[in-house]
TORLUMPA-578283 format. One record per atom (N, C-alpha, C): x negated, y, z. Coordinates in steps of 0.1 Angstrom, whole numbers, padded with zeros to 4 digits, always signed. Layout:
! residues N
XYZ...
! end
This chain:
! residues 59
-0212+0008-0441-0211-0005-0434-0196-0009-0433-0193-0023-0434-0180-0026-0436-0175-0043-0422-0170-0036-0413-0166-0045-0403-0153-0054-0405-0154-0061-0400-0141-0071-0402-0131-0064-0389-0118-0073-0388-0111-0070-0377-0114-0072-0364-0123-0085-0363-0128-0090-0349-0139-0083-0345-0146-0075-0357-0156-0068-0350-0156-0053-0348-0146-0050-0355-0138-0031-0347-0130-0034-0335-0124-0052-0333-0123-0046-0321-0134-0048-0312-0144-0055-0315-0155-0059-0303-0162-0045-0304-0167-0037-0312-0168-0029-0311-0158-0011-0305-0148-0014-0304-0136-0006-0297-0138-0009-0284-0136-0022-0282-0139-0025-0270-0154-0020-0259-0163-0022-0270-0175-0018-0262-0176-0002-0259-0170+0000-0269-0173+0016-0270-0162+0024-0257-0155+0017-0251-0144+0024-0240-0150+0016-0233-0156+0008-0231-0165+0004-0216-0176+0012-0215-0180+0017-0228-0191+0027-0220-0185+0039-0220-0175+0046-0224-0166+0055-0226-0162+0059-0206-0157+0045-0201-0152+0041-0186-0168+0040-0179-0177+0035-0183-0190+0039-0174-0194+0049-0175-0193+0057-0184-0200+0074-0181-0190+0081-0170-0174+0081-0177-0169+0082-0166-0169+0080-0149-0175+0069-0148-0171+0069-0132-0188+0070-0129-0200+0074-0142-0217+0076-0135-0212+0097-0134-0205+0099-0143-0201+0114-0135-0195+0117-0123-0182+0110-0121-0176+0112-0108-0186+0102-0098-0195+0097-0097-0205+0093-0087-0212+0100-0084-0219+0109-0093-0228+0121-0098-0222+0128-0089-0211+0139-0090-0199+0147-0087-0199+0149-0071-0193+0137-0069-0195+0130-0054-0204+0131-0046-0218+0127-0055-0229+0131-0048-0233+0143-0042-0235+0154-0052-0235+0170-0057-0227+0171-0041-0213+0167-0043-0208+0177-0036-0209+0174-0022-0213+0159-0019-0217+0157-0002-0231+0162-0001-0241+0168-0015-0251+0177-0004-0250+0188-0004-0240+0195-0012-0234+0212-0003-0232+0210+0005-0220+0204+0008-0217+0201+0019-0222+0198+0036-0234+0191+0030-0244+0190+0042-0250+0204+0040-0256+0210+0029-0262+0221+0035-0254+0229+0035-0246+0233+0036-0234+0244+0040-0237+0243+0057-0234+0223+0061-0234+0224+0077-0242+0231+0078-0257+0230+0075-0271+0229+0081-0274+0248+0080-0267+0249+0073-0271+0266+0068-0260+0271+0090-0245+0265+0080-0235+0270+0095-0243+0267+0108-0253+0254+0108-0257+0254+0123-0265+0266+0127-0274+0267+0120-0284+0279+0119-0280+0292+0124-0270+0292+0117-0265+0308+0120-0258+0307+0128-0253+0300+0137-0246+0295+0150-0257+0295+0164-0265+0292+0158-0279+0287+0164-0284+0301+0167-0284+0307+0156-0291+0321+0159-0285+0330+0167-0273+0329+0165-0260+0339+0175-0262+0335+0185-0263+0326+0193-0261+0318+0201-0279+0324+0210-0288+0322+0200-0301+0332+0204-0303+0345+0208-0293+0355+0194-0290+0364+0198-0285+0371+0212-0275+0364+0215-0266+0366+0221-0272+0366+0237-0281+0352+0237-0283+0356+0249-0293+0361+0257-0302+0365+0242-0317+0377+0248-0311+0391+0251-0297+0393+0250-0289+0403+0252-0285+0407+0263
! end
């Protein structure tokens, strides 16, 4: 296949706009991932706070 100049760049061009959308559908992805550790990390920490806190005072 043989492109002209206006169409390697329209094609250059397209190809680093999807190059820049994968990029920022990862770090959205990323972002995501890591705000639901994060909540369950809380939810795990409340629990076991929760349980001490049970423990502690059938004691």
């Amino acid at each position: 296949m043989i492109f002209n100049k206006p169409e390697l760049f329209q094609l250059s061009a397209i190809g680093a706009g999807l190059l820049e959308l994968g990029r920022i559908t990862l770090e959205v992805s990323h972002a995501h991932v890591e705000r639901k550790i994060m909540r369950n990390a809380n939810e795990i920490s409340y629990f076991v706070q929760a349980k001490k806190k049970l423990k502690a005072s059938n004691n």
